[in-house]
N, C-alpha and C positions, 0 to 999 in steps of 0.2 A: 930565432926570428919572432919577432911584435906580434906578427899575424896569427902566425901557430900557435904562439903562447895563450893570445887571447879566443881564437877557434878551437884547439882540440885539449886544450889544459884547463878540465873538470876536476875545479879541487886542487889537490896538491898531488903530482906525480909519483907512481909507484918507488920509483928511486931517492925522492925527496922523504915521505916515508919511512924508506928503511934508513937513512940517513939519522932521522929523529928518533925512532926507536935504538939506533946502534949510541947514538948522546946519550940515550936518558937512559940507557943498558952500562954506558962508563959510569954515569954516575950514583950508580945506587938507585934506579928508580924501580919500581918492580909495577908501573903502570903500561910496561910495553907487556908483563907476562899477561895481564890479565885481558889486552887487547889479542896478543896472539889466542889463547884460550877459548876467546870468545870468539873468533874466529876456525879455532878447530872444532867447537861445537856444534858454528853453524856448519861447517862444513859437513861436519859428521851427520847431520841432522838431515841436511840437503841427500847425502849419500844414501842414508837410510829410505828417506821418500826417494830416490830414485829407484832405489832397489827394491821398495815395495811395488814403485813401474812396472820395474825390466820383470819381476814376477808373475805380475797381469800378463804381461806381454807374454814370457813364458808357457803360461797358461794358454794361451792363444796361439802359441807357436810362430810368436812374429819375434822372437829376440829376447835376451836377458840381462844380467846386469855387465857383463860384458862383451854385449853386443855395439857396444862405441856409443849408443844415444846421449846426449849431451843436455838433454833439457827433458822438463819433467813436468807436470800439473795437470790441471782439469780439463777431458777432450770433448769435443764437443761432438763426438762418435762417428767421426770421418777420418778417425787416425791423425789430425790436424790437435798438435797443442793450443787452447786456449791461451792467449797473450794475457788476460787478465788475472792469471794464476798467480801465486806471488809467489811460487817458487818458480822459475824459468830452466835456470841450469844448474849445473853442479861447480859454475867456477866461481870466482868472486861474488860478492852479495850485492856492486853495484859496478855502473858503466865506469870506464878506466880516461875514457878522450870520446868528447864529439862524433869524432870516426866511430865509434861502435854503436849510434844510434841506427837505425833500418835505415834502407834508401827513401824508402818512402816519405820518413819523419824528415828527413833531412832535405829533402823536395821542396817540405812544406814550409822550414826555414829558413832555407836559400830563398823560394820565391818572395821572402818578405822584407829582402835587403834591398837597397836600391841596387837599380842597376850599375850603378857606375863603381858599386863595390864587388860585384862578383867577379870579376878580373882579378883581382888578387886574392878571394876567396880559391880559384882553380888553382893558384899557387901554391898551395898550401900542401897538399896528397894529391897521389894521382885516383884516389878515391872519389876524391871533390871536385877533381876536373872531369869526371867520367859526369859524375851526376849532374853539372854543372850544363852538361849539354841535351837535358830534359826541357823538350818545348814548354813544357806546363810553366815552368819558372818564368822562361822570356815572354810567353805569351802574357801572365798577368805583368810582368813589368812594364808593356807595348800599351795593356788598358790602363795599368793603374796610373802611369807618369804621362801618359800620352791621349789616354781617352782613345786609341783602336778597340773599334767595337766587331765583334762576330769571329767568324771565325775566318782563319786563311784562305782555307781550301774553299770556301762556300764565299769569299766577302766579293762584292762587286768593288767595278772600278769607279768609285765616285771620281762625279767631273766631267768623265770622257767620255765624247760619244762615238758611237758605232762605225764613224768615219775617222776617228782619230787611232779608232785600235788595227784596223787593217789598212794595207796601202793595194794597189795592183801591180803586181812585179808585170810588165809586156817582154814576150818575148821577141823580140825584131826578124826572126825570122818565118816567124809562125806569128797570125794575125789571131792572136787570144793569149789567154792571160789569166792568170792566177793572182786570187787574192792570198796575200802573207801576212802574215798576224806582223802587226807593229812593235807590240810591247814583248815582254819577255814571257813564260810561259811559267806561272805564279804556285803552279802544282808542288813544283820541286824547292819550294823555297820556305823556308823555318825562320820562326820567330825569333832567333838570337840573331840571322844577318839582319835581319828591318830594322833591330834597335841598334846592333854592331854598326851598322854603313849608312843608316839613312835618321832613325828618329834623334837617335844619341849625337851625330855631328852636326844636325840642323838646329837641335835643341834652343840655339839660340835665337833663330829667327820667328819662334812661334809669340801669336799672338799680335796686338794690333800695334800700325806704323804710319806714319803720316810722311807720304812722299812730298818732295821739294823741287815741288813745280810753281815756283811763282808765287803768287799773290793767291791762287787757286788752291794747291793744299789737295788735298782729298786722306780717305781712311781704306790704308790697309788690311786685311784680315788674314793671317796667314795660320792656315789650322792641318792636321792632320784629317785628309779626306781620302779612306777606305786604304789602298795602296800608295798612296802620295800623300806629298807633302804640297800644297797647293796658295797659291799667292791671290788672293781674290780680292778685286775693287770691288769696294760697296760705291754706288751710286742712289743717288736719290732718286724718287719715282718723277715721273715724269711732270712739268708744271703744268698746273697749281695744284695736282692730287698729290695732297701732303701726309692723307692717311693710306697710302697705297702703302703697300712692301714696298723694302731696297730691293733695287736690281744690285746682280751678279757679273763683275767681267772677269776669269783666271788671268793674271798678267805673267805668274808661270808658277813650274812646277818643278817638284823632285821627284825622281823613281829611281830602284834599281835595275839593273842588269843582271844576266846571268853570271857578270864576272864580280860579282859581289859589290860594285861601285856603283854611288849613286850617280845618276846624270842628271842635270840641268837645262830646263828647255824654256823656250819664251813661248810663252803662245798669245802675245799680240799680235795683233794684223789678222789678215782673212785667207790664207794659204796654210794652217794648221800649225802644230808644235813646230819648233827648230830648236836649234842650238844655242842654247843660254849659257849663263853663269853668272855668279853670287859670289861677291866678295864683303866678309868682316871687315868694313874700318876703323869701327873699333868699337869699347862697349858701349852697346843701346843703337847700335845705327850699323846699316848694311846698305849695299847697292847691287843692281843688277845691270845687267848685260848680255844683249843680244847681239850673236855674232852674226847674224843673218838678216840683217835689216830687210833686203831684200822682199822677204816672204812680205812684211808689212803696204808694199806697193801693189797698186790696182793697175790693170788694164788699163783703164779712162784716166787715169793720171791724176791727179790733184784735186779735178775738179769732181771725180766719181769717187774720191775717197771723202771730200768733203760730204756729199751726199749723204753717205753712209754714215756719217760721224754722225750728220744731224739728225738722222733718222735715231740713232741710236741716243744718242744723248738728249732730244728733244722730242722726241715723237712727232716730228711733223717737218713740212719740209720747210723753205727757205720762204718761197711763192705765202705759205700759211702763218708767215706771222710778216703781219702788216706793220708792228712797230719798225721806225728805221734805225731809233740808238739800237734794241736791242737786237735788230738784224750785226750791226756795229760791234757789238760786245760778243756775239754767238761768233761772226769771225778771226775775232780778237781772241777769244779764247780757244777755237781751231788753230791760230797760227801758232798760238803759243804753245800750247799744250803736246800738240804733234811733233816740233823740233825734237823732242827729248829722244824718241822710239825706242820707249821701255827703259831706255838707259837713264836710271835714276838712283838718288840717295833719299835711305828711309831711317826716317828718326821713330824709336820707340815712343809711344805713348799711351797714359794707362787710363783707365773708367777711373770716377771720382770713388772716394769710399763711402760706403751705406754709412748712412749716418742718421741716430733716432731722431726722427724730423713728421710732426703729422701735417707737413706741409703738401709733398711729395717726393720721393725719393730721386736721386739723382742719376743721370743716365747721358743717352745721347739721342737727340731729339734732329728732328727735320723742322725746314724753317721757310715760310714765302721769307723773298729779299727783291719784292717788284720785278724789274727788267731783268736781273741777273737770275733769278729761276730761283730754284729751290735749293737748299745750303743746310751743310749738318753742323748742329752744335752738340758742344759738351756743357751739361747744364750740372754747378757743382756747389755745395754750401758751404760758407765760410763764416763762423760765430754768427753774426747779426745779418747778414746777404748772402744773395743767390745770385749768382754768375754765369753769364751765357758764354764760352770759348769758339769761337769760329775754327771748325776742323777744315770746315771747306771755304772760300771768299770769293774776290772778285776782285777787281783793278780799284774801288775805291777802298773799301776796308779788305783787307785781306785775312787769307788764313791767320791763325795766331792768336788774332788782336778777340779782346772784352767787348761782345759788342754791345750786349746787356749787363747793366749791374741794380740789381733789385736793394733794397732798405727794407728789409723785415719786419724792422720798427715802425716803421709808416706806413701804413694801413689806409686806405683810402675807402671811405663809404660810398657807395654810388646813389644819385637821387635815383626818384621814379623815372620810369621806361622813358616817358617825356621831357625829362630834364638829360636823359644819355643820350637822346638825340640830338641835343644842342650843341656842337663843337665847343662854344663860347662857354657855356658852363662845365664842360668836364676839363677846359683848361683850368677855367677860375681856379675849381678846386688843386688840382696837379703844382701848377704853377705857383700856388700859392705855397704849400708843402715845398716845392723848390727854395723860393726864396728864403724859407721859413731856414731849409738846411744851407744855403748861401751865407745866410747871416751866421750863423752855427759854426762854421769853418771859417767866418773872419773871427771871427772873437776867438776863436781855438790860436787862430794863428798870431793872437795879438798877445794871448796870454802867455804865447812859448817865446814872440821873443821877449818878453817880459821879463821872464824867467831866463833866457843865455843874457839876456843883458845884465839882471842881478849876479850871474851866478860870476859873470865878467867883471863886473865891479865890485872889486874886492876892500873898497871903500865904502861900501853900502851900509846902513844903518838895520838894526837885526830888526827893527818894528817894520820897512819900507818891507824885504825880504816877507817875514810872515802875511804883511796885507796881501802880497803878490801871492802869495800860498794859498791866502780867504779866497782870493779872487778865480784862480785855478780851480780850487774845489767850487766854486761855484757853480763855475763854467760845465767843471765834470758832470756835476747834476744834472743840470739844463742842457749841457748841448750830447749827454751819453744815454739816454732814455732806455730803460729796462725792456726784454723784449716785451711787442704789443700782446693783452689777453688774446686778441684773437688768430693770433698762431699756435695757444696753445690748449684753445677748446676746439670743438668739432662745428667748423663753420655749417651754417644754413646756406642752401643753395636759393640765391637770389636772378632775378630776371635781370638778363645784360641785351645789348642789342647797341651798334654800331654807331656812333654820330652822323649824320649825314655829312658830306662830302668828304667822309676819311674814307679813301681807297683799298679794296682788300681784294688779293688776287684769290682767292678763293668764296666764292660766294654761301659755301655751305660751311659754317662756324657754329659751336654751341651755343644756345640760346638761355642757359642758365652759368654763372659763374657760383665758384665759393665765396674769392678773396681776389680783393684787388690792392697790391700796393704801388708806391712810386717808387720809380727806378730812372735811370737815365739810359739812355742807349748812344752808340757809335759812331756818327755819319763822317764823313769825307771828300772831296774833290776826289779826282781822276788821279790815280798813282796816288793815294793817299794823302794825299795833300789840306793843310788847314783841318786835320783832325779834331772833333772837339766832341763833348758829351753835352746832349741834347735832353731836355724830361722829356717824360712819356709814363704810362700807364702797364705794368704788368697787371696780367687778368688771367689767376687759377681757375681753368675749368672743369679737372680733372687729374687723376693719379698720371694718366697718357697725356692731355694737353693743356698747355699753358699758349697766351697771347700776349702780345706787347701792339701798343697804339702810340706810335711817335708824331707827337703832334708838330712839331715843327713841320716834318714831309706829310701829313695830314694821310698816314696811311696807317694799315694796320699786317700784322706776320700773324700766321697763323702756325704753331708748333707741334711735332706729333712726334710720340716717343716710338726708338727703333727698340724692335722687340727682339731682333734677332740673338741667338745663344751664342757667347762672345767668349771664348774660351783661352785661358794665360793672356791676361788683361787687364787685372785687377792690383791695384796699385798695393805693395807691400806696408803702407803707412801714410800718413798725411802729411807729412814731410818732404816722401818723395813724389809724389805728389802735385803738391805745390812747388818746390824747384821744377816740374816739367814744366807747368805752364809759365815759370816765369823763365825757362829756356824756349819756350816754342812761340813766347812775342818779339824773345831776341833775334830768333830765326828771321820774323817777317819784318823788323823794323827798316 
């Protein structure tokens, strides 16, 4: 067997061995006598200090040289052999198989396989299956693959509160009632079933997911929390507080039972956990399902559930916002968004990768987006631009779509306080850098067909061919600019402050930036309609927040990075990477 061979076969086996010495005994070799020899030496050597032992021992009346003792060296005057003696026993002078390390030692290098190999490590001896059911091993395999922190016996139930863990059992004919513990009783449960039946088969749902709801979008976080495995919407904080923390909603959970299996519970709606379940569609993408829709209905019906939505999603009621679209769009996104009731498909998708950049590091950021409230991007760098990814949207641009794309190269200086005030002059400059790259992209585009048309005419004369090659490199020059100095010195912080009449849903914004360059941004009709990329002004104000000023809608977003600790999220390479995002604008097109 492969496994044994490579777990308990130290060396070459005693039978292998004698096999070689009985060869090299056929043929004349006299290098087996001088190995046996040297092994009756030590033997005899080892016999002798033992027997110097069992003498001590004698002396003391505790035993002698054949009194059975089988190991021998320095005591550390408890009758205990010191292990560090370098004579140990009186048999062979070294380990034969794996199997004859201590349990202890073998504790320590069980617990350092993955888990999903010790399964067939208990295969092996029933030595290694005995050992194999030492919590200490599954316990570090629970933190080290999984990040469960504390201990079992002592961990709370993150997530759940006080009403979720007991129910009132009534009895009908007797008017009182006993509370019953909900969940299962966590005393008697070891760290090989958590990873057996619950961390090891969910494995694949950990980490973040963007469900497929519409044009809307949003980011799931699905992490291991205390004894569960827990599905939590991040939502944005309430608008226009854009440096608030994300809210928390669980959309569901995994635990187990005392019959070793894990359950599945929804815990949307406002009547507590029910009965859920999770189905792989396949790789990168899952869905859920609520078999109990039920519990998700109010009392007051539609219209008390609305209530609540707003309350929760808005902080405020219906009566408190006087706009009418975005009274329009707050319903619009209630009707939509409720159809689903939890029963949803979730596509994987990962944080950008760190990348050495003294611009600011890439993450996921909260965003004003006017009427439509506050919206989460992925902010990401690609060679020469920075990229803003819509996780969350709305009926005109939706989840998916690029709604910012920055030019690193172009760098914009901003005049005095008094010329930032002036709409008119922060376009000049903006738009003029626009057209600057307008013109840059027609000429790009006249040079390539230039080039398929020589490379098509196969009539062409070799001098026509190299002009069209001058003229390409030329192009490349002028229109591929090296990145600007100052993305890679340590910018000065300069005085910024708002144009007058460009609208900002947040009235408290930084009042110094670093850098400011052009970029375009997203806008669209209703159901995305007539999409097209607008200039506008990115403005670095910090490591946590950046701004964008779209001058066409004469407004400004104000950005703020989520801090939250985002765990099995991080993209394996930048390859994979970028195919998500160029599958998650397929999703919303």
């Amino acid at each position: 067997m492969a496994v044994c061979a490579r777990l308990c076969g130290v060396g070459q086996s005693r039978r292998c061995r004698r096999r070689q010495r009985q060869n090299q005994r056929d043929q004349g070799s006299d290098s087996d006598m001088d190995e046996e020899e040297e092994e009756r030496i030590v033997g005899q050597k080892q016999g002798d200090v033992g027997g110097r032992a069992g003498g001590a021992g004698d002396a003391g009346g505790a035993g002698g040289p054949d009194s059975g003792a089988d190991t021998a060296g320095p005591s550390d005057g408890s009758g205990h052999v010191n292990r560090g003696g370098c004579l140990r026993s009186t048999g062979p002078a070294h380990l034969q198989s794996l199997a004859d390390l201590p349990p202890e030692l073998l504790v320590e290098i069980f617990s350092l396989l993955p888990g999903t190999a010790l399964p067939n490590v208990a295969l092996v001896c029933k030595k290694f299956k005995q050992i194999l059911s030492t919590e200490t091993i599954w316990r570090r395999r629970c933190m080290e693959e999984f990040g469960m922190k504390d201990d079992l016996r002592k961990m709370e139930v993150g997530g759940v509160s006080s009403q979720d863990l007991y129910v009132k059992r009534v009895n009908p004919r007797v008017k009182s009632g006993r509370f019953m513990k909900l969940l299962p009783d966590y005393e008697h449960m070891d760290y090989k079933d958590v990873y057996t039946h619950l961390l090891h088969p969910y494995r694949h749902i950990l980490g973040l997911w963007q469900p497929d709801i519409g044009p809307y979008g949003g980011l799931l976080n699905v992490v291991v929390d205390g004894l569960f495995i827990i599905g939590w919407m991040y939502l944005p904080p309430h608008d226009p507080r854009v440096e608030d923390p994300m809210r928390r909603r669980p959309l569901f959970r995994i635990h187990m039972w005392e019959s070793k299996k894990a359950t599945v519970e929804c815990m949307y709606g406002h009547k507590g956990p029910h009965k859920g379940d999770i189905q792989t569609v396949k790789k990168d993408e899952f869905s859920t399902k609520c078999n109990q829709t039920d519990h998700h209905r109010m009392p007051g019906g539609r219209q008390e559930e609305f209530r609540t939505w707003l309350e929760e999603e808005w902080g405020r009621t219906l009566e408190e916002i006087f706009h009418e679209h975005m009274q329009e769009l707050i319903l619009m996104k209630f009707i939509y968004t409720s159809q689903y009731d939890n029963c949803l498909t979730y596509r994987r998708i990962y944080l950008p990768p760190v990348m050495p950049s003294l611009l600011l590091q890439p993450g996921l950021f909260k965003g004003t987006y006017g009427s439509h409230g506050l919206e989460i991007v992925m902010l990401s760098f690609h060679e020469a631009s920075a990229r803003a990814t819509k996780l969350t949207g709305d009926p005109n641009v939706p989840a998916g779509q690029l709604t910012l794309d920055v030019d690193l190269n172009r760098a914009v200086v901003l005049p005095d306080l008094e010329q930032q005030r002036n709409i008119e002059e922060l376009s000049r400059l903006v738009l003029g850098v626009h057209k600057e790259v307008q013109r840059e992209a027609e000429k790009r585009a006249m040079v390539t067909s230039a080039v398929r048309g020589a490379a098509e005419g196969a009539c062409g004369s070799d001098g026509a061919a190299e002009g069209v090659e001058a003229d390409w490199g030329a192009c490349s020059d002028s229109c591929q600019p090296g990145p600007s100095n100052s993305t890679t010195n340590h910018p000065e912080e300069q005085p910024f402050v708002l144009p007058l009449g460009v609208t900002a849903r947040n009235e408290v914004y930084p009042r110094t930036c670093r850098q400011c360059f052009y970029g375009t941004g997203l806008i669209a009709g209703h159901g995305f309609t007539s999409p097209e990329r607008t200039p506008g002004l990115f403005v670095l104000f910090d490591q946590d927040r950046f701004g964008f000023i779209w001058l066409e809608l004469k407004s400004f977003s104000l950005y703020s990075r989520l801090t939250d600790h985002l765990a099995h999220a991080h993209a394996p390479n930048m390859e994979r990477f970028e195919a998500m995002l160029r599958n998650m604008q397929s999703w919303t097109s």
